[in-house]
N, C-alpha and C positions, 0 to 999 in steps of 0.2 A: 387151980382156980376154976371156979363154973365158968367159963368163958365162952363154951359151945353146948349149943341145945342136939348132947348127941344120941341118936339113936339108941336102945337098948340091943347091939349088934354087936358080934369080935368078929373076925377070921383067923384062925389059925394058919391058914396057907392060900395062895393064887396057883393058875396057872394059863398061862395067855390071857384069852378073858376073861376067864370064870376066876371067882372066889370061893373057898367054901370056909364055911362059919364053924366057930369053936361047940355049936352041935352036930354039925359033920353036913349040914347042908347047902347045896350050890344054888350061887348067887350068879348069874348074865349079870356083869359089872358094864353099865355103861354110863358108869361115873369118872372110871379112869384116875381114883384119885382127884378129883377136881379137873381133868385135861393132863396132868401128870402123867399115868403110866401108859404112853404112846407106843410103846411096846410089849403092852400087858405086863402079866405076873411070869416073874422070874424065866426073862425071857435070858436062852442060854450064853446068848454070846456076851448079855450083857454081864449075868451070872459071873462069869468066866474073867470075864477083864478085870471085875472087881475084885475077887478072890486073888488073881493071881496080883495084882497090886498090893493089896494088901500084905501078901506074902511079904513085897520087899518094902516098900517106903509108904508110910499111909499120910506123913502131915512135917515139910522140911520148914515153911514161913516163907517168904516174899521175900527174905534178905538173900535168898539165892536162886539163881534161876532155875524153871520147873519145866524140863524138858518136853513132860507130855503136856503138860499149857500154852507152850508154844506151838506142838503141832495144832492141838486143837484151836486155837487163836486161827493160825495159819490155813487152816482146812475153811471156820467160818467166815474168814476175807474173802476166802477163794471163790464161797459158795453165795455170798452177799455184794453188796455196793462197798461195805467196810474196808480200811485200810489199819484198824487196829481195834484193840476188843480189850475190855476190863473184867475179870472174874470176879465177882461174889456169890453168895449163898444162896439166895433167894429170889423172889421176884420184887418184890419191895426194896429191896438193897437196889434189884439194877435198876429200878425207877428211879432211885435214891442218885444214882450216880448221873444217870440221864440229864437230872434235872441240873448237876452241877457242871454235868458237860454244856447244856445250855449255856446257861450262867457265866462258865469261864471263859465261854467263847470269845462271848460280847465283851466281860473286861481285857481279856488279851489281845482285845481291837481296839482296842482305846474307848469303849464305851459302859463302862462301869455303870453307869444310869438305865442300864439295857439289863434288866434283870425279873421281869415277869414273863410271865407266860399263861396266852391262853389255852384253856382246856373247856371240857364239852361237857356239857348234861348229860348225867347216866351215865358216867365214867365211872372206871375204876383202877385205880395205879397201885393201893395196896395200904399196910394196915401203920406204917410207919407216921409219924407227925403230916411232912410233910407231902406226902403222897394221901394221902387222908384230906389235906388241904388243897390238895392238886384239885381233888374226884368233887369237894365240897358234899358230899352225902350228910344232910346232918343228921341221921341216923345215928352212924359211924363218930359223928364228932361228939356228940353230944357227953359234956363232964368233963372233958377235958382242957378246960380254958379255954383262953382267945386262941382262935386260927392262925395258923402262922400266915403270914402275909405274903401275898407276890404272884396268885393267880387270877384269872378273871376267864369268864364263864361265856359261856355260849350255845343253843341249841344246839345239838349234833346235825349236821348234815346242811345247817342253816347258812350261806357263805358269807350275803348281808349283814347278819348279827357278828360275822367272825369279824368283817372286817370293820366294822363298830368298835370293838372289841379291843382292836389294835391301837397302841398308843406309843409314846416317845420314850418309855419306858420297857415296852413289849419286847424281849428277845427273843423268844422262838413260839411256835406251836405245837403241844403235844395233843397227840390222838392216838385211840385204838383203831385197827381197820374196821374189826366185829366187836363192838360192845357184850363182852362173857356176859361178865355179871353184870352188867346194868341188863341184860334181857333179850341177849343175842342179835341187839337193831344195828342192821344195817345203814350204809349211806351209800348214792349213785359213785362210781369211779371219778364224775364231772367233780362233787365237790374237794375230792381227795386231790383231782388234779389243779382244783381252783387254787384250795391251800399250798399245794408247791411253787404255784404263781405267786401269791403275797409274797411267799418268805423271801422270794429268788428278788420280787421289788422292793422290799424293805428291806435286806439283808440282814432276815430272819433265821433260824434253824427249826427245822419242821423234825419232828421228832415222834417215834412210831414207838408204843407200849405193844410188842411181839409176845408177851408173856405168853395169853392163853393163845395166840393165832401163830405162834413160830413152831419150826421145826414138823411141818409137815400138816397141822391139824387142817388150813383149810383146803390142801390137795396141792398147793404149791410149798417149796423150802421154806418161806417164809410171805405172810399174808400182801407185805405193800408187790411184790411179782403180781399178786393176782391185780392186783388196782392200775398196774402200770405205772405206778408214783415211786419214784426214790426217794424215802428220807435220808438225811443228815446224821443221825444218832439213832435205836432201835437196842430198848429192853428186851433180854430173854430170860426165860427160866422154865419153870415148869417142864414141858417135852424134852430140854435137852440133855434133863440127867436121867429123864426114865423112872422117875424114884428119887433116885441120887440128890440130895439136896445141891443145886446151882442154881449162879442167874450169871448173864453175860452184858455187858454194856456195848455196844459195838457203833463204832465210828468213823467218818473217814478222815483221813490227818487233818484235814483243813479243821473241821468241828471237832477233832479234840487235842487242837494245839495247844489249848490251854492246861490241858491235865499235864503238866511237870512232874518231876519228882517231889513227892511230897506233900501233892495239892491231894489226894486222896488213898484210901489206905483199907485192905483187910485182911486181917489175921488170919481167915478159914481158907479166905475164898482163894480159887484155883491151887487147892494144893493135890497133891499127886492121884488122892483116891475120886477127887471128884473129878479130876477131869480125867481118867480111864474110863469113869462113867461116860462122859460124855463122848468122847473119840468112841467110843463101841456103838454110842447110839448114831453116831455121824456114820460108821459102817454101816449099819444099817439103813437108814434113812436115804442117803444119797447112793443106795446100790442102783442102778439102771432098772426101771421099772416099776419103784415101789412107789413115788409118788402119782405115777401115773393110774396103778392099783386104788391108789385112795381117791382119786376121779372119779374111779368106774362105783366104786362103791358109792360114794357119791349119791352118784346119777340112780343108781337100785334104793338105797334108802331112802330119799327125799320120794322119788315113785310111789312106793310101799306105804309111808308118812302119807302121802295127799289118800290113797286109800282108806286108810285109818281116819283121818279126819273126814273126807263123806259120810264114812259109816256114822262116827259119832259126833258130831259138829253142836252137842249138847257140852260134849267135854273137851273138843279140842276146835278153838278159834281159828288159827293159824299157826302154820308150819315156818318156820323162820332158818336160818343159815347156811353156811357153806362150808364146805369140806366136810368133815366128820364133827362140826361144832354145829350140833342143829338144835334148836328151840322151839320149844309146844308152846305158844303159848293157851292158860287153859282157859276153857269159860267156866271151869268152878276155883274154887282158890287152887292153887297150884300144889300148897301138901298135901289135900285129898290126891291130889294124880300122885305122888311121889310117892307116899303110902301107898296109894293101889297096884302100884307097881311093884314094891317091895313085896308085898303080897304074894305077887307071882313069881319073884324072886332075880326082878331084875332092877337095877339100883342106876336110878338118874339124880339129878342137882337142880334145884330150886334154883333161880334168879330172880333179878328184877322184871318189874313189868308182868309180873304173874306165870311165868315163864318156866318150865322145864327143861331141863337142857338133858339133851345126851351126846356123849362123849365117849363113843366107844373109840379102843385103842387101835391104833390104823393097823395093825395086824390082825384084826374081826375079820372072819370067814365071809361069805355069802350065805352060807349055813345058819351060821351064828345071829345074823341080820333077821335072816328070815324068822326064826327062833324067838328073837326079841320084838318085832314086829305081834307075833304070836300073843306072847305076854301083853305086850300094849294094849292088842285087841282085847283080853279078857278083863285086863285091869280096867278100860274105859268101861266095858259094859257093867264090871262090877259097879263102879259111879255111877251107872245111868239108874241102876239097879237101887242103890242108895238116894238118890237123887227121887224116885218113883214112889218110894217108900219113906221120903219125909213128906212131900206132897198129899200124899194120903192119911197119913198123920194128923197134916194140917189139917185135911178137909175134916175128918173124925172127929177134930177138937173142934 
């Protein structure tokens, strides 16, 4: 199905960061897959776990226990607030599950009436019914019927309209820390901590979409550390298969007393090959040092970034993000940057709010930054250069 406006691009193969394409040419990938490949291309150990899985058991179902699911369960309790964790596929799945961990809470409390949830402007949960209805984009909605019902909205960052918001009905609050795709927007740590105040005086469950901010991307394990906020419940996906298709639901026993046996269910998720993926990216990720590595870089990128934007402040408005999840937003539409980019053979991601994002994988050099940085630099003046020359166009007609 035409479903995606996709480039006229292949790759035949990766390696760390780079890509090179099925005519033999290398791509600076700091698209990552969308925040995906957090350990670049066909990084070895991950390589390795997979293959040798493979070898033995690739796919047993959920009616028996999945030894390496438990470790990995047990590794991200260790390394989070969680006391239990649900596998599925995707990140939409573990949005999908989030929302029913809400949901079960409140009726397993005896309040069955306690079944919405607010969510924020410039959300995004993911492409399923209901996570579509979470984010409300009517973009995204549009053709497909009525909206499933059971959310209600609110400025991001806004605490007054959240607690507006709130009603007799309301059972938890879901947020992103860093808004991906709605345009990389932040909010102060005050509002995130304001929200952990409601839920704790309504005896709400505050619930964090970790898809694109877990597993390293913003320089901590997981984005609510950087906030100083603990949530209740926390989607993942993306970063923790590397590739590997997963998504993780993760809880602490109080917020997910309600998931019994039976209350929810999936045929793929956690079976043996995808969670090898994931234990080899937990070895990596939590080796001593490496998230401290992706600070430092951090702190060099964003540097480099406000450079770039002096120079060109025709093509780039502001610098947006944290960790290794940064956003241009541009001052000409945002796919001129992304083409200009590609141009020079380094591959970013559109978002909302006119925004580019780049997402290099937290194994990027300082080499490699500086490199891309490079590119950026020629790609904007390419735009200024196009930008000079319809100008004078104008003036000519």
């Amino acid at each position: 199905m035409p479903a995606y406006a996709r480039v006229d691009l292949a790759f035949e193969r990766g390696e760390g960061s780079w890509l090179v394409s099925t005519t033999g040419e290398r791509y600076l990938d700091f698209a990552s897959g969308v925040a995906v490949n957090a350990l670049g291309h066909a990084h070895p150990h991950v390589v390795e776990a997979i293959t040798e899985q493979a070898r033995r058991v690739i796919h047993v179902s959920n009616l028996y226990r999945v030894p390496e699911g438990e470790r990995l369960a047990d590794r991200l309790c260790k390394a989070s607030f969680a006391d239990v964790v649900f596998f599925a596929n995707s990140g939409a799945e573990a949005m999908e599950g989030v929302i029913k961990v809400v949901r079960k809470y409140q009726s397993a409390n005896g309040h069955p009436e306690r079944w919405r949830i607010v969510t924020f402007e410039g959300s995004f949960h993911g492409r399923t019914m209901a996570t579509l209805a979470a984010a409300k984009n009517k973009k995204h909605l549009d053709g497909f019927g009525p909206v499933m019902d059971g959310f209600d909205q609110a400025p991001f960052g806004d605490i007054e309209a959240t607690k507006k918001a709130i009603g007799k009905e309301t059972a938890g609050i879901l947020v992103e820390p860093v808004q991906g795709e709605g345009g990389v927007r932040s909010a102060p740590p005050a509002f995130f901590k304001a929200l952990r105040q409601i839920c704790d005086e309504n005896g709400l469950l505050l619930a964090f979409d970790e898809v694109q901010t877990g597993i390293g991307r913003l320089g901590e394990m997981f984005g609510y550390q950087r906030l100083g906020v603990t949530p209740d419940v926390m989607g993942l996906a993306k970063g923790l298969g590397a590739g590997f298709p997963i998504g993780a639901v993760l809880a602490t026993a109080e917020a997910g007393k309600g998931m019994t046996a039976g209350t929810h269910g999936s045929t793929f998720g956690g079976n043996p090959l995808a969670m090898a993926a994931g234990n080899a990216v937990l070895d990596v990720v939590l080796a001593p040092g490496f998230l401290d590595r992706v600070k430092h870089l951090e702190r060099l990128f964003k540097q480099r970034l406000a450079e770039i934007k002096d120079r060109h402040p025709t093509v780039i408005a502001e610098v947006r993000g944290e960790g290794l999840l940064i956003g241009l937003r541009a001052a000409v539409p945002n796919g001129d940057l992304t083409d200009a980019l590609r141009a020079e053979k380094l591959l970013g991601v559109g978002a909302g709010d006119n925004v580019v994002r780049l997402l290099p994988p937290l194994i990027v050099t300082e080499a490699e930054i500086a490199d891309a940085v490079g590119r950026l630099d020629r790609a904007c003046a390419a735009v200024e250069r196009s930008l000079q020359g319809g100008r004078k166009q104008g003036a000519a007609g």
